[in-house]
N, C-alpha and C positions, 0 to 999 in steps of 0.2 A: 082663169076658170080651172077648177078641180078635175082631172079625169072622171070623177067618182061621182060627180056632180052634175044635173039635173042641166044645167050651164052649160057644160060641154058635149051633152048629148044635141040638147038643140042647136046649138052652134053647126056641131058638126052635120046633123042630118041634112040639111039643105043645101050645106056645103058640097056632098057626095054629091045631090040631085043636081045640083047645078052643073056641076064637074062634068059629069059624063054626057051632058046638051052642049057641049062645046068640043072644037076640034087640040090638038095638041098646043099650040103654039098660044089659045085662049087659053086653057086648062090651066098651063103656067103663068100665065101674067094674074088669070084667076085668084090661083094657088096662092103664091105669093103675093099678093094683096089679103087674103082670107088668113097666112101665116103670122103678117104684120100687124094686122086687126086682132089674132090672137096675142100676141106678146105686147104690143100694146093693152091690151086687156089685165096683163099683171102690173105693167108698170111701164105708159108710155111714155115716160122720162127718158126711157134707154133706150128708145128706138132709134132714135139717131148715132147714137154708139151703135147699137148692131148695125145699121144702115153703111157707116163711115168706113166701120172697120170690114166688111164686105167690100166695098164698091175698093179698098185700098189694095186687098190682095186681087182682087180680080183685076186692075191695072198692073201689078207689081205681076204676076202671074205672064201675062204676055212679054214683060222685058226679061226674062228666066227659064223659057223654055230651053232645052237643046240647039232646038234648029233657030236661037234667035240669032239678030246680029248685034245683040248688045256686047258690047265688052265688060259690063260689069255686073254679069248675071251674078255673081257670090255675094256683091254686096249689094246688092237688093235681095238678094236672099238672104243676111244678115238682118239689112235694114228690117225687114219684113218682121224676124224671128224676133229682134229687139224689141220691136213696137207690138209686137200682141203679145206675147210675156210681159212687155211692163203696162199695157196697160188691164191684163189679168193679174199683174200683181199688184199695182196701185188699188184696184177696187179690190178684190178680194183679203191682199197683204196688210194693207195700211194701218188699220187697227191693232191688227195684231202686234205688228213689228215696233209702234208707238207706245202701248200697252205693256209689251214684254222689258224698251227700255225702260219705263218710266219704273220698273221695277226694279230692274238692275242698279239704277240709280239711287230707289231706296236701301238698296240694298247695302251698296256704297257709302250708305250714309248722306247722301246728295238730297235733298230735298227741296219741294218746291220750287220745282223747275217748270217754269210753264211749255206746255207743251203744245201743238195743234188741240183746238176746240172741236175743233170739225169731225163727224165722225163719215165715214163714208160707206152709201149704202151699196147691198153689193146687187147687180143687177141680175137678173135671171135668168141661167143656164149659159152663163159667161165662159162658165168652164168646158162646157159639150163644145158650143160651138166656135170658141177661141183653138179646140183640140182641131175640130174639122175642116179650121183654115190652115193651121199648121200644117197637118196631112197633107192638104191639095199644094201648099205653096212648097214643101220637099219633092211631094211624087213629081208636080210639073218640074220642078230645078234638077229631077234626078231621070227625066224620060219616062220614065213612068206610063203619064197621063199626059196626052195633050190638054193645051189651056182652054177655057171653057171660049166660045168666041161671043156666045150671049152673057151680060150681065144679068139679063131674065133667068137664063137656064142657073148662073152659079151662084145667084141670088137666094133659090129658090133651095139649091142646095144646102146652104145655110141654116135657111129658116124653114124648111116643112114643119108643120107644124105639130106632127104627132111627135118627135124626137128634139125640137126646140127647149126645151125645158129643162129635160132628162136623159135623155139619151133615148135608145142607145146612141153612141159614138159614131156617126156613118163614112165609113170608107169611103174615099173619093172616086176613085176606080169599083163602087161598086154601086153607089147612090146617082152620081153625075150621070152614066149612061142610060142609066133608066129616067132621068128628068130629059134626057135629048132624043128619047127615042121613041113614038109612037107607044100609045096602051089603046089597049083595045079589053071592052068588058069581059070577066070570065066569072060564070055564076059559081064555081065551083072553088073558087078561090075567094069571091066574093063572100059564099057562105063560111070559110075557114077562117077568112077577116073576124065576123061575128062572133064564130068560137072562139077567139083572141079574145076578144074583148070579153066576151062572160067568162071564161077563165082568169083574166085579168081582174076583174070584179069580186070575183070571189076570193080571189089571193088578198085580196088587199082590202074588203070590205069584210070580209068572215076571217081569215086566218089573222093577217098582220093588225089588223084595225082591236081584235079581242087579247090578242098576245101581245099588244101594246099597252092595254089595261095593267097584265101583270105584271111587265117590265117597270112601268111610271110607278106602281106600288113597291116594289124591290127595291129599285131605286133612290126611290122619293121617301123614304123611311117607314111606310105603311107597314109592310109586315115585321116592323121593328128591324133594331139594331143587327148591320149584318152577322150573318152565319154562315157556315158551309149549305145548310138549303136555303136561305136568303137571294145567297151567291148565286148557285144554281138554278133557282128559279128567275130570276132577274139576268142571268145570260141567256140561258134556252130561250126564255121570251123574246129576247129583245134580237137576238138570231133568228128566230122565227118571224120576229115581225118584220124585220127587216128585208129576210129573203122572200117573203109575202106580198112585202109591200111595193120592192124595188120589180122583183121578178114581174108582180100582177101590175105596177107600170107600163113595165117593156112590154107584156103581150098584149096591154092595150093600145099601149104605139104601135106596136106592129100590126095589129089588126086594122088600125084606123088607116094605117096607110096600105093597108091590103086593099081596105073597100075602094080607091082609088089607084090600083093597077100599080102599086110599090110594094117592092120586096126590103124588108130589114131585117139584119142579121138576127140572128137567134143570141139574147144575150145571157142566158143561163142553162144550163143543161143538167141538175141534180150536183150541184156542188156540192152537197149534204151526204152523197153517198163518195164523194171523192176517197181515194186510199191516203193520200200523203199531200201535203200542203201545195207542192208545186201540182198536184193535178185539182186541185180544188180551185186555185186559180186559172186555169185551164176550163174549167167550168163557170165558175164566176164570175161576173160584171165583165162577158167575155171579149165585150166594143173595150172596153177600158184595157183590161190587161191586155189585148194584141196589140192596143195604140202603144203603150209603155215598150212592150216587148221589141215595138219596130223602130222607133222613134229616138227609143229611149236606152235602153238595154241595149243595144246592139250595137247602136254608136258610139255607147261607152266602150265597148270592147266585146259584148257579150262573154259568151267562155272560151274565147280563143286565147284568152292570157294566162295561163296557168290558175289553178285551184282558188290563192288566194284573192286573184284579181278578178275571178267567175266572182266568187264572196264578197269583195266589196261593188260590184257593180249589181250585185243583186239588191244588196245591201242601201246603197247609193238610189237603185229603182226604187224599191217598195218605200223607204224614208220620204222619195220625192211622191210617192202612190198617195198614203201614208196623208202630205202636206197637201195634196190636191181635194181631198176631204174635206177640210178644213183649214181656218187660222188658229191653230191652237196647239200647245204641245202635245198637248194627248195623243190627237191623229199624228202626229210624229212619231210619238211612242208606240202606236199600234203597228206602224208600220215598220219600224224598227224590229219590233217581234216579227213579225214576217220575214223581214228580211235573213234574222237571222237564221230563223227556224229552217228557212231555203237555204240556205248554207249551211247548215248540218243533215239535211239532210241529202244534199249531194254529197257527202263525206260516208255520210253510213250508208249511201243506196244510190252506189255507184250504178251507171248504164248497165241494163240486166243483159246478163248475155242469151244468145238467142233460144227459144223454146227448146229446138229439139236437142243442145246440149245441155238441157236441165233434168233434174229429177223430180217430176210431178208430183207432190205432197197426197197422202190421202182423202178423199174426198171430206172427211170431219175434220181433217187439219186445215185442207184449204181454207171451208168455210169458214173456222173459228179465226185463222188469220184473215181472212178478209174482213170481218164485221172487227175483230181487234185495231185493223188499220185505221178503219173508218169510223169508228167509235173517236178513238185517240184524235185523227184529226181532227174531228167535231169539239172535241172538247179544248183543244187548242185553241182554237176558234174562236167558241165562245168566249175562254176565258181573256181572249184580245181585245171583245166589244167591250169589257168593261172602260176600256180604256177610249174606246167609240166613243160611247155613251155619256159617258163623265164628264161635269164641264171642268174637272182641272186635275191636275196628277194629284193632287192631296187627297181626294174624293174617290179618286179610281184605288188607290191604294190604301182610301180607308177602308174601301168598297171589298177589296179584294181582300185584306187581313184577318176578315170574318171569314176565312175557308178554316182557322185554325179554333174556332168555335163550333160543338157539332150542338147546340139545346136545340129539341125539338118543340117543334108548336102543332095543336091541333089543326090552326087554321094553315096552315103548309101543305097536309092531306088534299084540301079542297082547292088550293093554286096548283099545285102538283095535275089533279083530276082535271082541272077547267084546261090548264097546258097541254095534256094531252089530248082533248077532244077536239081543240080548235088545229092542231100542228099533226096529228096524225092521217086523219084525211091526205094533207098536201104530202106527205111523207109517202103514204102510200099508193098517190099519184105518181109521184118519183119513181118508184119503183117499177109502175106500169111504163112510164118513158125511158127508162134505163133500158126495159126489156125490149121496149119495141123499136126502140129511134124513131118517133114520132114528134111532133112538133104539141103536139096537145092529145087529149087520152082519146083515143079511139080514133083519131084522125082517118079513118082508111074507112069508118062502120059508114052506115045507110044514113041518107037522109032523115028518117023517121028516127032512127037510135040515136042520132047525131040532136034533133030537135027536141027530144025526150030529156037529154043532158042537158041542154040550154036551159029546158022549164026546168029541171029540178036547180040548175043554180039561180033562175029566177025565187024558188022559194026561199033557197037557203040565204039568197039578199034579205027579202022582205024579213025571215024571221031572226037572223041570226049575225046580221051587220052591227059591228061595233060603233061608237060615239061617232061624233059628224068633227069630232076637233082635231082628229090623228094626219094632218095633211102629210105628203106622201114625202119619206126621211129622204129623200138624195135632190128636194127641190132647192134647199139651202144648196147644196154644194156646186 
């Protein structure tokens, strides 16, 4: 069932009502029956893969703590790492890596090599929560976190059901204690749930859902053969929709799990106004890049090895970010750009030495460098989802070769116009969160200002929600 869908409102309301008529200890076995009945609801084929590979690390997890007396905590925590990497690479990889020989081969001249028949489907949100057994099964190997001692409680961790899908990504140490420790109702939190979610509705029913129309026409040859505004209009869109779509996800899981006394992290913060690529990731899919950053980056060496080896570990992160995307070369390519980009710009913008040894620019210079930072990264950016978006490099690079075409068309005026009415709004949301470090706009106003916001994105649903076919872009991955 769709967030955005008439399906997961009923789902959930009865859920909540239920929930809070029951003590902690029901609330979970609840939960976790209500989260299973959701994921079975996409595809009860996998439930027993998510069930398996749960109930694995949560045994493997007590033979791994510090304080055990195993003597083979490493290799259960190999075992461990083995087994849920190969089996997120078998269902996610297989196709791919089948596919990619069977072209090498033609390549070769090799033909007509039979291959596996079988195509393998990829089950849903394999990658969130393969990420948040990872997590638990280091932090417990490394002290961290003690092991959870109910399979209810890390059960449950697994599978809530607002972040089962999509993320965001939940920290063990920050999701687990809250599934072990008493909730108790708060209307005031309850109500900021709600604002979640109609902020989430409008990012991804008015902003991404309509900036997906112009993208699929960019794209899909509608506004003819690409150009530099082809180009242009089919990235900003497809940036927009994305940050729309992904961003009004996440505030709909978090509010979902607000109405139900759970806190989740915040997982975007105005990545649009970022200055330079590393803090754009810093703001963006921000469950995902800390996972990378702790997990992954840091145990390669992070920047403790000199210049070059910061640069290929970054390099080495973002290519694996990058593959986690997808099976396809593209998102290897996107992520390679990134990668790179991070490593030049740790070369050209070394650690800033501290304020009061600087010379403060004048106020028109600030400004003009600060929107020139943020302008440039933006357009970096975008022009990396061509490579997103594309289903294959020959495409992304047809796509992208029309920047050296400038013919103008009339009907560009009116994609240009519709781009900005649906993307400026959320832009200029940003802006108000930028200023205030708020969680959604106005988060601090009155009840009554607070209710007045919710009707008007009531309206701007009813009148102004895009097609019902745009399902939400990070559920494939």
């Amino acid at each position: 069932m769709l967030f955005d869908s008439p399906a997961y409102f009923i789902f959930l309301l009865p859920v909540v009502v239920i929930y809070w008529r029951l003590n902690r200890q029901q609330q979970n076995v609840f939960l976790l029956l209500a989260s299973y009945f959701f994921y079975g609801w996409w595809d009860w084929r996998f439930l027993a893969l998510m069930i398996g590979s749960t109930t694995m690390d949560f045994l493997i997890a007590q033979k791994i703590a510090p304080g055990s007396l195993n003597t083979n905590r490493k290799k259960w925590l190999i075992f461990s790492l083995v087994l849920n990497f190969s089996i997120l690479g078998i269902f996610k990889y297989f196709n791919f890596f089948a596919d990619s020989f069977s072209v090498a081969l033609n390549t070769l001249g090799v033909h007509n090599i039979p291959l596996p028949l079988i195509r393998i489907l990829l089950p849903p949100g394999i990658s969130f929560y393969t990420f948040q057994e990872v997590a638990y099964i280091v932090d417990v190997y490394k002290g961290r976190l003690e092991p959870a001692k109910s399979f209810i409680e890390y059960g449950l961790f697994v599978s809530l059901f607002p972040h089962l899908i999509a993320g965001p990504i939940q920290r063990p140490g920050h999701l687990l204690p809250q599934v072990q420790m008493d909730r108790s109702f708060n209307a005031d939190r309850f109500f900021d749930g709600l604002m979640l979610i109609f902020s989430g509705l409008v990012r991804k029913c008015v902003v991404a859902d309509n900036c997906a129309l112009l993208a699929n026409a960019a794209f899909g040859g509608q506004l003819g053969k690409p150009n530099l505004w082809v180009v242009l209009i089919g990235t900003y869109a497809f940036a927009w929709q994305v940050y729309g779509d992904f961003s009004g996800y996440s505030d709909i899981a978090r509010g979902s799990a607000q109405l139900m006394g759970f806190h989740f992290m915040v997982n975007f913060r105005q990545p649009f106004l970022a200055l330079r690529l590393q803090d754009f990731w810093r703001r963006w899919h921000i469950s995902l890049s800390t996972w990378l950053r702790d997990y992954l980056y840091i145990p390669l060496g992070g920047s403790a090895g000199g210049e070059w080896k910061t640069s290929l570990n970054l390099l080495t992160t973002m290519i694996l970010a990058g593959l986690w995307h997808g099976a396809n070369w593209t998102f290897v390519i996107f992520g390679a750009i990134h990668g790179v980009v991070l490593g030049f710009e740790r070369r050209l913008f070394p650690t800033a030495a501290k304020a009061a040894d600087t010379v403060r620019p004048r106020p028109v210079v600030a400004f003009f460098s600060l929107w020139g930072q943020r302008i440039l990264t933006f357009n970096i950016f975008c022009l990396s989802l061509a490579f997103f978006r594309a289903t294959s490099l020959t495409s992304a690079t047809q796509f992208l070769a029309g920047l050296s075409n400038f013919v103008w068309r009339s009907e560009y005026a009116s994609a240009l116009f519709m781009l900005a009415i649906f993307s400026m709004p959320l832009f200029v949301v940003d802006l108000l969160l930028e200023a205030s470090n708020q969680e959604y706009p106005f988060a601090n106003a009155s009840y009554a200002f607070r209710t007045g916001l919710a009707t008007v994105a009531l309206v701007l649903l009813a009148l102004f929600s895009g097609n019902a076919f745009n399902a939400f872009v990070y559920f494939r991955f």
